[in-house]
Every structure is written in C-alpha cells, then in structure tokens.
C-alpha positions in Angstrom: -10.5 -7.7 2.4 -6.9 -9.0 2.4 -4.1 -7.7 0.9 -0.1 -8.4 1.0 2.4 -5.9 -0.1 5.9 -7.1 -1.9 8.6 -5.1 -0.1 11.3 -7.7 0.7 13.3 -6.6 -2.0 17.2 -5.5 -2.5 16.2 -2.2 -4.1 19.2 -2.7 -6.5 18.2 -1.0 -9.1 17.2 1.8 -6.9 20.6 2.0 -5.8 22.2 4.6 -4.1 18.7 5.5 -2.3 19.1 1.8 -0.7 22.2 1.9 0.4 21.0 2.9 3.7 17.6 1.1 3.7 14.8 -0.9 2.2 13.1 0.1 -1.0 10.2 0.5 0.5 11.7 3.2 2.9 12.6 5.5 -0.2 10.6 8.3 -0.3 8.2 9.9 -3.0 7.5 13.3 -1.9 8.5 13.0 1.9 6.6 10.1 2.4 8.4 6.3 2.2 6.7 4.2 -0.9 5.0 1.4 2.1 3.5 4.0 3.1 1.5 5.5 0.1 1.3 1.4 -1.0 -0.9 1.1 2.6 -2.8 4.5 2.0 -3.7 3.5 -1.1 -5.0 0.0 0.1 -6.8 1.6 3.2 -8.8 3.9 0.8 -10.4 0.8 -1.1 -11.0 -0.5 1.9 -8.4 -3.3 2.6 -7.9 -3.6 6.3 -5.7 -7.3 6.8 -2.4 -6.8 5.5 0.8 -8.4 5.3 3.9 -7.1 4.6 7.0 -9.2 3.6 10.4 -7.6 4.5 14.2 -8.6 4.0 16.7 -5.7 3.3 17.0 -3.7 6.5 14.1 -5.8 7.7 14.1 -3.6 10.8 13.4 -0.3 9.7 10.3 -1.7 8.2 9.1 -2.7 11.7 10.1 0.1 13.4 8.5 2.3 10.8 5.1 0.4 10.9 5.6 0.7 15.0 5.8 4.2 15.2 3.0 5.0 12.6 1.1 2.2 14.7 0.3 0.0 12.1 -2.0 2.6 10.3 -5.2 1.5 12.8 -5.0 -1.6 10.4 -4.4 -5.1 11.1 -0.7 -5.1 9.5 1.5 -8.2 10.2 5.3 -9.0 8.6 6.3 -11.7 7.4 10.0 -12.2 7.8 12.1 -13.3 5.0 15.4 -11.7 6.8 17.1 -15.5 6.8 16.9 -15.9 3.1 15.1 -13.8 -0.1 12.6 -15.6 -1.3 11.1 -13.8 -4.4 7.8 -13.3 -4.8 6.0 -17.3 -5.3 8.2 -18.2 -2.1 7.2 -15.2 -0.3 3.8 -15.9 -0.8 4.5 -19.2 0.4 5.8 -17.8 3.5 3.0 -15.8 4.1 0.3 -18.4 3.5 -0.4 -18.8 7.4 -0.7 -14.8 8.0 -3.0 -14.7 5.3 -5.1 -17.6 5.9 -7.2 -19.4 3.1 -11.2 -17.8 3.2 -10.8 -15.4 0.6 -9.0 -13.9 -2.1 -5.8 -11.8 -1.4 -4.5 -8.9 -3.3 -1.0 -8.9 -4.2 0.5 -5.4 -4.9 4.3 -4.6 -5.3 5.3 -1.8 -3.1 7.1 0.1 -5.9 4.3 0.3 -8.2 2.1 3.4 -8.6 -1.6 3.5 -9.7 -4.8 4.8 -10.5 -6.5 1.4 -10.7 -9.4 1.0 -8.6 -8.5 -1.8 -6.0 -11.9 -2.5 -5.5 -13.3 -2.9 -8.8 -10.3 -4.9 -9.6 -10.8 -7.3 -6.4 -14.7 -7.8 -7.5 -14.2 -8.6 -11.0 -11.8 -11.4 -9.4 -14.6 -12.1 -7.1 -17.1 -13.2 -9.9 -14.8 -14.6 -12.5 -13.5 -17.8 -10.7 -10.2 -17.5 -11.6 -7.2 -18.7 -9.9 -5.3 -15.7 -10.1 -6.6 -12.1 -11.8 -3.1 -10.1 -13.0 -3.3 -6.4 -13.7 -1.6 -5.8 -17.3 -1.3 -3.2 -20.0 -0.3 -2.5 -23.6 3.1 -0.9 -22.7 7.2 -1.5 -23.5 9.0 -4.1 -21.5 11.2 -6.5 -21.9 9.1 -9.6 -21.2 5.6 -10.4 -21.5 2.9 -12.8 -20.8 0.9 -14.3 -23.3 -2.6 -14.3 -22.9 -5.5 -16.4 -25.8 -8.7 -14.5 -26.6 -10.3 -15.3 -23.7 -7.9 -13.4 -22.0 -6.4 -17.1 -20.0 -2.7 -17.4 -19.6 -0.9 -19.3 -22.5 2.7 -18.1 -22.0 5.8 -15.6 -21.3 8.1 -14.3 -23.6 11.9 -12.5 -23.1 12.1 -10.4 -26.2 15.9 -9.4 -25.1 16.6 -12.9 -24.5 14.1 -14.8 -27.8 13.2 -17.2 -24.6 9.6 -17.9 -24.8 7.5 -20.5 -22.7 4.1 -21.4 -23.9 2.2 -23.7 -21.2 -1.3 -23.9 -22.7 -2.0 -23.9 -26.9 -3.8 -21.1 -28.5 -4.9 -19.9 -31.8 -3.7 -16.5 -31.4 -2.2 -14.8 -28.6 -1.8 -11.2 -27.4 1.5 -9.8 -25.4 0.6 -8.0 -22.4 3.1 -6.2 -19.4 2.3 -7.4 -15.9 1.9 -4.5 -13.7 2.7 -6.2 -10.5 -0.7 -6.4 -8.6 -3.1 -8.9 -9.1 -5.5 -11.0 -6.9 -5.1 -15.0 -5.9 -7.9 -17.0 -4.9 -7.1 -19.4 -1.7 -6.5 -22.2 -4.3 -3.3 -20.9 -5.1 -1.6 -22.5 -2.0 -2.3 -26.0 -3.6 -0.1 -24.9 -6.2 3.3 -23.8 -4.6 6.3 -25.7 -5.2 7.9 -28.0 -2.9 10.6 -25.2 -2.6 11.7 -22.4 -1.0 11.8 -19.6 -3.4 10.2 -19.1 -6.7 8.9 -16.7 -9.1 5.4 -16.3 -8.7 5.0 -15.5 -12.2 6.6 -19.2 -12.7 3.7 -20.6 -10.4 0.7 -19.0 -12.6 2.9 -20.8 -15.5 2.9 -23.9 -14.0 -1.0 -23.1 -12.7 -1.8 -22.2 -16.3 -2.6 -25.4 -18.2 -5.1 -26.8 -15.4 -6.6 -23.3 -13.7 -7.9 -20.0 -14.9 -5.3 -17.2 -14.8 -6.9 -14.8 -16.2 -5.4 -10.7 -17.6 -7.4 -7.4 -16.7 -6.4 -4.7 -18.8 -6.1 -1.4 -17.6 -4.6 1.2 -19.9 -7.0 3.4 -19.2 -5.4 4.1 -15.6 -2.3 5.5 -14.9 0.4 3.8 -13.8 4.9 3.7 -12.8 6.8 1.0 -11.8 9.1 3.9 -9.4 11.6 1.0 -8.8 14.9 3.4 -10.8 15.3 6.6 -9.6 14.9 8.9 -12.6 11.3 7.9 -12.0 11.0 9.1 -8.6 10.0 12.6 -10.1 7.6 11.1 -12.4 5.9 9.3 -8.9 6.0 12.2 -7.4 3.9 13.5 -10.2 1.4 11.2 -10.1 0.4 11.6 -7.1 -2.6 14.1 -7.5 -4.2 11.5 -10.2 -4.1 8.7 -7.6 -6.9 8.0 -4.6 -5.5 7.2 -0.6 -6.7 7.3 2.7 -6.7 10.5 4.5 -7.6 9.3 7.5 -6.2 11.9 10.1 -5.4 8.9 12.7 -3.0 8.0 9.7 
C-alpha cells in the first residue's frame, strides 16, 4: 500500500521549535513527529511512501539517511524551489506515486488512533474519488457533507465565507482531520497550476465525483501543529498503534 506524508510545511505556527528546522523534525517525546507519522504507517502495513519536504529540506534527507529509510521504500519529493501546498504537492508527487492504486494522504503533524487499514479498505470498496477522515469537533472551517455523506461544500465560520459546489437538502458540518485516501483518478483533476489547496481540488472534484466523509469520533486524535499541544501528543502516545520493528 501507498502512502505520502505532508511535511513540506513552514511550521509557523510551531514557531520557535522551527526556527532551526522542519516541523516534521520537532520532537514528541524524543522522537521527531516523521518519524512516529512512518511508524505509524509501517504498523498498518504501508510500505511505499513519499515524503514531500521544503523548510530545511535537508535535515529531512539526512534524517531518513541515517535511520535508512525505515527498511521501507521511502522517496522525497522536493518542493525546496517553491511551497506548493498540499493539491500542488500532490501534483508534484504524482510520478513517485504512480497511478495503480489508491494513496493515503496523512499530514505529518496529525496524531491518531484511526486504524489506517480499515480506513484504506472502506476507500477500497466505496469507489470514491477521495475518502477524508473527519469528526464532530471545533474549528474554524468546515466541509459540508449531504446525507449520503458526499461533499457539498466548505464553510469559514470566522470569515461567513461559504462555498457550496453540489445542492443538498440538508447538510452536516464536519472538521477534516488531515488524512484521507485518493483514488488514481484524482490526477485527472489537478489544476493547470502549480500550487493549490487540495481541499480546493475535492471542491472543484465535488460536483462530478464522489468525495466522500468517514467519521471517526470514536478514535482519538491532535492536530500537534502549536506547541501547547506537544504535551497533549506526548500523551497520546500509549492509546496509539506503531511499528516496533527493532531494524527501526
């Protein structure tokens, strides 16, 4: 199974921890957040991954060097010319990742007790474009999802802004948890740009492709992106499965 890993990002609200190197170099109990994200997606048994890196690009590579690549097939894609968020990293990464199966998309930050597996499968046997991971929990902005559970829309409720890109009769706000599974169809769908949201692409996807929600607020889970949640990671940790491999 294929995975990629989000980790090109500036860290900026992880600042002063990224001062000095990437956010997924900033450690949770001794040990960098990459590497608990590529424990975590050895244990469910995803062995191809990519890993997209910008900010203190190097560090990454020299990190996966010396822990030799976690006896997994881990490639970089290299966004250190320009950031390109995460639809236009995916982009980038589209010949690493090639287009026989499905690829699960998990941001390096996020901490979880969702089973990978289970998660890829149901993606597996519902044909949809894209699967997205979400819960009933306070944020900012949501997606909109109809009955079915199909993607309708995204709201801003700092900002009012609300886009709604397929009509429903009633429709239930949910918070993205940043992982979520793409069939190869996706690549059809980028942009003729460089970088994009890839929350923008299922919007624009929306209307003609199932992009479907899986709920899981029975699992716990952190976005560990600030770092007064750091501590709460660290926490976590003993609810959460990873490898153990002792090659690792």
């Amino acid at each position: 199974m294929k995975a990629m890993i989000f980790a090109a990002g500036l860290g900026t609200r992880l600042k002063p921890y990224t001062l000095d190197r990437p956010k997924a170099l900033v450690e949770v109990e001794g040990i960098p957040m990459l590497e608990w994200c590529i424990r975590r997606l050895l244990f469910f048994g995803f062995r191809d991954i990519v890993v997209n890196v910008h900010h203190y690009a190097d560090q990454i590579r020299q990190f996966l060097h010396h822990k030799q690549y976690f006896n997994a097939n881990i490639q970089i894609s290299d966004e250190s010319d320009v950031l390109l968020d995460t639809g236009g990293g995916l982009k980038r990464a589209a010949p690493l990742l090639g287009a026989e199966q499905p690829i699960l998309l998990h941001n390096v930050d996020v901490f979880s007790s969702l089973n990978l597996a289970q998660f890829y499968h149901t993606h597996l046997q519902s044909g949809a474009l894209a699967t997205l991971a979400t819960r009933h929990r306070k944020s900012s902005r949501y997606l909109l999802f109809d009955e079915q559970q199909q993607l309708c829309g995204w709201t801003n409720q700092k900002t009012g802004e609300t886009k709604i890109v397929r009509a429903a009769i009633r429709t239930e706000a949910l918070a993205f948890s940043g992982i979520h599974v793409v069939s190869p169809g996706i690549f059809d769908c980028f942009p003729d740009k460089q970088a994009f949201s890839i929350i923008d692409l299922y919007l624009q996807a929306a209307p003609n492709y199932p992009v479907k929600a899986y709920l899981h607020d029975n699992t716990s889970w952190l976005d560990a992106g600030k770092p007064d949640q750091l501590a709460t990671a660290a926490a976590m940790l003993s609810q959460i499965e990873f490898s153990t491999d002792p090659a690792i």
